[in-house]
N, C-alpha and C positions, 0 to 999 in steps of 0.2 A: 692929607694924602690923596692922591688923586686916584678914581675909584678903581684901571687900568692895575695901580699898583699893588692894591687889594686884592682881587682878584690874582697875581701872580703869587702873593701870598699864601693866598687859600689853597692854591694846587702845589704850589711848594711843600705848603703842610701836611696836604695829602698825600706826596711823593712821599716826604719822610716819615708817616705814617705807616704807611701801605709799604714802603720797601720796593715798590717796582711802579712803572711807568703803566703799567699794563692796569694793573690792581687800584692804583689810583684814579684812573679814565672811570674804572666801573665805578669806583666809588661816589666821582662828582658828574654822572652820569654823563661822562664827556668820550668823544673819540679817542683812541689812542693819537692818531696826529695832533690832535689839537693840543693834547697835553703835550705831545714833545714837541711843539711850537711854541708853546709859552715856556718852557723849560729852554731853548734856543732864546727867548727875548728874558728872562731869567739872567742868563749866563751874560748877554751883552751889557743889562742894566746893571749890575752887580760885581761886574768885570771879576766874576771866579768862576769854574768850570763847578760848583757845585755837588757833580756825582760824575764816578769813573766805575769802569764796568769791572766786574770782579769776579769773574768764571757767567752763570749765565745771570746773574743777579748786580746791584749796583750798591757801592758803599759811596757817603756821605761825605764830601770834605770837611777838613777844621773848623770853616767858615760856614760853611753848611749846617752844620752840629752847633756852632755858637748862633749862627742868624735865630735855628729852631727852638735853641732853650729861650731866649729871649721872645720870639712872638706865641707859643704856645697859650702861656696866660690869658693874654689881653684878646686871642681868637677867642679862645672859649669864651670868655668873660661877653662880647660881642655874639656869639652864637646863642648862650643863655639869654641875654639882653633885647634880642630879636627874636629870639621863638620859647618866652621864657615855659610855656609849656606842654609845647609841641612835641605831644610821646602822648600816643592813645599806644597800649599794646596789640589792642583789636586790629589796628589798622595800620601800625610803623612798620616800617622795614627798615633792621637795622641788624647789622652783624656786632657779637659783642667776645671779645678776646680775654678767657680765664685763665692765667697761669697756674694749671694747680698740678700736683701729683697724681699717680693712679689711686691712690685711696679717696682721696677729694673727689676727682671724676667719677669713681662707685658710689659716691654718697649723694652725689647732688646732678649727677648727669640725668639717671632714670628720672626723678619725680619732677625737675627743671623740665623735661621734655613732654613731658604728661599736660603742665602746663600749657606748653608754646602751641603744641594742637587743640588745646581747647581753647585756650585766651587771645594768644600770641601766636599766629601761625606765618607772620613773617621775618620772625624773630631768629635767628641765626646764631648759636653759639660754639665757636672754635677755642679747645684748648692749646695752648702752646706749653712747654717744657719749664716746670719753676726749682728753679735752684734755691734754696732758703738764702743764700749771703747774696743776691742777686736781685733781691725781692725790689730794692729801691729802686735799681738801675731800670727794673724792665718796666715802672711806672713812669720813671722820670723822661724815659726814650722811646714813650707811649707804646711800647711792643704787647703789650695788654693794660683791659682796663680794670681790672681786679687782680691781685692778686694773693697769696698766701705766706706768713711767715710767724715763726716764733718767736721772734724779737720786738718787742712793746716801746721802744726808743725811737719811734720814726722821724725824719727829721721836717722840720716847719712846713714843706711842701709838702707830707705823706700824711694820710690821715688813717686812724685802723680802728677797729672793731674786734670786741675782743670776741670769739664763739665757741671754744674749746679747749678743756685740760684733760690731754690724755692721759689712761692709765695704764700703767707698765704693770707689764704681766711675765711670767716665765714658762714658755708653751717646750713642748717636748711630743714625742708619739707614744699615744696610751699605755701601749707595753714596754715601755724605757724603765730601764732598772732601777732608777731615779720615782717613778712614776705610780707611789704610793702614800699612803696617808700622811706622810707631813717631807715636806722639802729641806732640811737643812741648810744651815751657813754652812757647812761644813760640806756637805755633798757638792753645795750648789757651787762653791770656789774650785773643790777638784773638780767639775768635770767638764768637758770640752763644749766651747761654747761656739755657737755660729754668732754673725756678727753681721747685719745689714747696715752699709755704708754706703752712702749717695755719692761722698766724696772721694774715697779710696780710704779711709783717715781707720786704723783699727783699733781705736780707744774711741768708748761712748762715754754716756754717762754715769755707767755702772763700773765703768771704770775709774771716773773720779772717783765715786763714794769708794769702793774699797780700799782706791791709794789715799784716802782718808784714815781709814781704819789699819792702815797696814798691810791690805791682802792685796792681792794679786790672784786675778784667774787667767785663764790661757785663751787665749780666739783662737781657736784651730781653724777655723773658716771663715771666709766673710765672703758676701755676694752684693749686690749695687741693688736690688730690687727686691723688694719683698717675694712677689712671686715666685722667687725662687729659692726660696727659703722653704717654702710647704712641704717640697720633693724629699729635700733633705733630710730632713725634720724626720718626714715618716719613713726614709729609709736608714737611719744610723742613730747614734746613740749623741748625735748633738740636741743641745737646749740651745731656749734664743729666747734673750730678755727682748720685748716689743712690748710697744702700745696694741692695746689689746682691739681698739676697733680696727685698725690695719688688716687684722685677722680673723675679724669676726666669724667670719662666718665657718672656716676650720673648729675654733671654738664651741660656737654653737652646735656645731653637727655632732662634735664628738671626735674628728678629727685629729684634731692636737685636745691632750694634757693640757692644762693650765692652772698654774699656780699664782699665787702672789707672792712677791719679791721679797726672801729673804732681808731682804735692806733695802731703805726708803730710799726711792729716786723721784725726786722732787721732780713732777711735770713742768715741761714748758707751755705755757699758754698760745695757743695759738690764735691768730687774729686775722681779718679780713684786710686787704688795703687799698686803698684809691688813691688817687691823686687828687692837690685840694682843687686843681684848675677843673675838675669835674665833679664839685660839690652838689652846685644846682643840676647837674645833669638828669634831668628828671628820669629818664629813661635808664642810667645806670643805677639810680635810688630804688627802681623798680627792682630790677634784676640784684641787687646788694640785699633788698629785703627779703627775696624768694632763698637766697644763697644761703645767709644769717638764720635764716627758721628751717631751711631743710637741713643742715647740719645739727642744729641745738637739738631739734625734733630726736635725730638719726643717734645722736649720742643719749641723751634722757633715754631712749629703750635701750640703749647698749648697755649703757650703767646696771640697767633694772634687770636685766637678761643676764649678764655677769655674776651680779650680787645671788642669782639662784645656782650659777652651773659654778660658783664657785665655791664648794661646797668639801668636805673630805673628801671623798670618794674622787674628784679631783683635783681640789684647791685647797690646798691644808692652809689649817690657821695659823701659816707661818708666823716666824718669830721676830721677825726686827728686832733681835737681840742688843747688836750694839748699837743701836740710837735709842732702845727705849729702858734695857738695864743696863746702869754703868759700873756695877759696881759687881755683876756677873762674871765667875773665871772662867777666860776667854778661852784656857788649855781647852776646856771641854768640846770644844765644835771649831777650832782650826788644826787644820792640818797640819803632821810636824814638820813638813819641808819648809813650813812658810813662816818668816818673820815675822812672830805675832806680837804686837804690842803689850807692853804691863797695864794694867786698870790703871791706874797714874795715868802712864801715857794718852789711854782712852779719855780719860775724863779731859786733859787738856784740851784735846781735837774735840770734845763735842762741846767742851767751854763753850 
């Protein structure tokens, strides 16, 4: 390869990196002309127009998107190879791209940054927006270099780290009628639930378990973000099954009621993920290690903080009745409207 052609390469990949022409120049410390001069000898050598303008931002041709899955690899591989450990954090300057949620960002944005001022003070870190069923694409089309998901199946290219099993909780406002020494199966089916959905989607996972068991609860509400869940919460007579660190700190205060879930709902693990063409990236290895310990840190006291405030007075020792007695009649704590299964029936589904 002649080195001319390298070099077209390398800003190629910085264009589809970066997203814009502009953000690229700063990236490989070049002028804006000069990158869209090589982006002109680009298009002539390669005979494709590469990128077309698309309101004030530019999308990627077919040929464009297949030339970059194919040379991404063998760059890195080459970047590692030539500066295999060029990353002091004292003295890099480096922007680094985290897909995570706003609970993610609460958890590891403050003490990451506490860092970067003392350690790393040319160290850069932008979050962008992480969808969970998205997690692969936005590594694979480098739009970040970490990101978040609860799915443990990544494929050959995606690598992940496992760092968290959240625990579902059932929070409500202190004086909710609901909001005395022990929670019910039976309360907790009748009574109006909120429902935080990313997707639009108004069945979660508490919803599979009870069309396991036969029951059915109602969502009378659902809202896209947590934060707005709180408002609700302490103005009306809704409950909202959540992972309980999302909410900590409501919890902790005293805030919201919190109980534990009448019926087991088996946590999703959740994991960290790179991509493997940035395995040796010393510099991302750095910042995965910082990400990795301030979450595990952040959870171990949430667990410990939990296990005290969840207590009678707010956290009855609910029942998990039908997962842990089978053999218990069910008349007693389902409501008559609802389709309750025979113990028979029970015992098959938890067969």
């Amino acid at each position: 390869m002649r080195p001319h052609d390298l070099n077209l390469l390398m800003i190629f990949d910085a264009i589809m990196t970066e997203g814009a022409i502009t953000r690229a120049a700063d990236r490989l410390s070049m002028t804006q002309p000069a990158v869209s001069n090589a982006l002109s000898r680009m298009r002539t050598a390669w005979n494709d127009e590469l990128f077309v303008k698309d309101g004030r931002g530019i999308q990627p041709t077919s040929f464009a998107k297949n030339l970059w899955s194919q040379i991404q690899g063998p760059l890195g591989e080459l970047e590692v190879a030539v500066n295999p450990t060029d990353f002091n954090p004292a003295t890099a300057k480096r922007t680094f791209r985290i897909a995570a949620t706003d609970s993610i960002v609460s958890i590891v944005w403050g003490p990451l940054r506490k860092v970067i001022e003392n350690e790393a003070p040319g160290i850069n870190i932008h979050a962008i927006p992480n969808y969970d069923m998205e997690s692969h694409k936005i590594l694979k089309d480098a739009e970040a270099e970490l990101t978040f998901s609860k799915y443990l199946e990544p494929g050959s290219v995606i690598r992940a780290e496992h760092v968290l099993d959240p625990s579902w909780v059932v929070v409500m406002r202190p004086d909710h009628p609901l909001a005395k020494s022990q929670l019910t199966l039976e309360d907790f089916v009748a009574a109006d639930h909120l429902l935080v959905s990313v997707t639009g989607d108004v069945t979660g996972p508490t919803d599979q378990v009870l069309a396991n068991l036969g029951l059915k609860r109602r969502v009378a509400m659902s809202v896209n973000q947590f934060y707005n869940a709180t408002p609700l919460l302490r103005e009306s007579d809704l409950i909202c099954v959540a992972p309980s660190l999302v909410l900590e700190r409501e919890i902790f205060s005293g805030e919201l009621a919190v109980f534990e879930t009448p019926i087991e709902i088996v946590s999703s693990p959740l994991s960290v993920m790179w991509h493997k063409r940035q395995d040796q990236d010393a510099g991302l290895q750095w910042l995965r290690g910082l990400v990795v310990k301030f979450i595990r840190e952040r959870a171990q006291r949430h667990e410990m903080l939990l296990s005290q405030c969840c207590r009678k007075a707010y956290c009855a020792d609910t029942v998990k009745r039908f997962m842990d007695q089978r053999n218990m009649d069910c008349s007693e704590f389902s409501p008559a409207h609802l389709n309750v299964p025979s113990n028979d029936e029970i015992s098959k589904v938890k067969a």
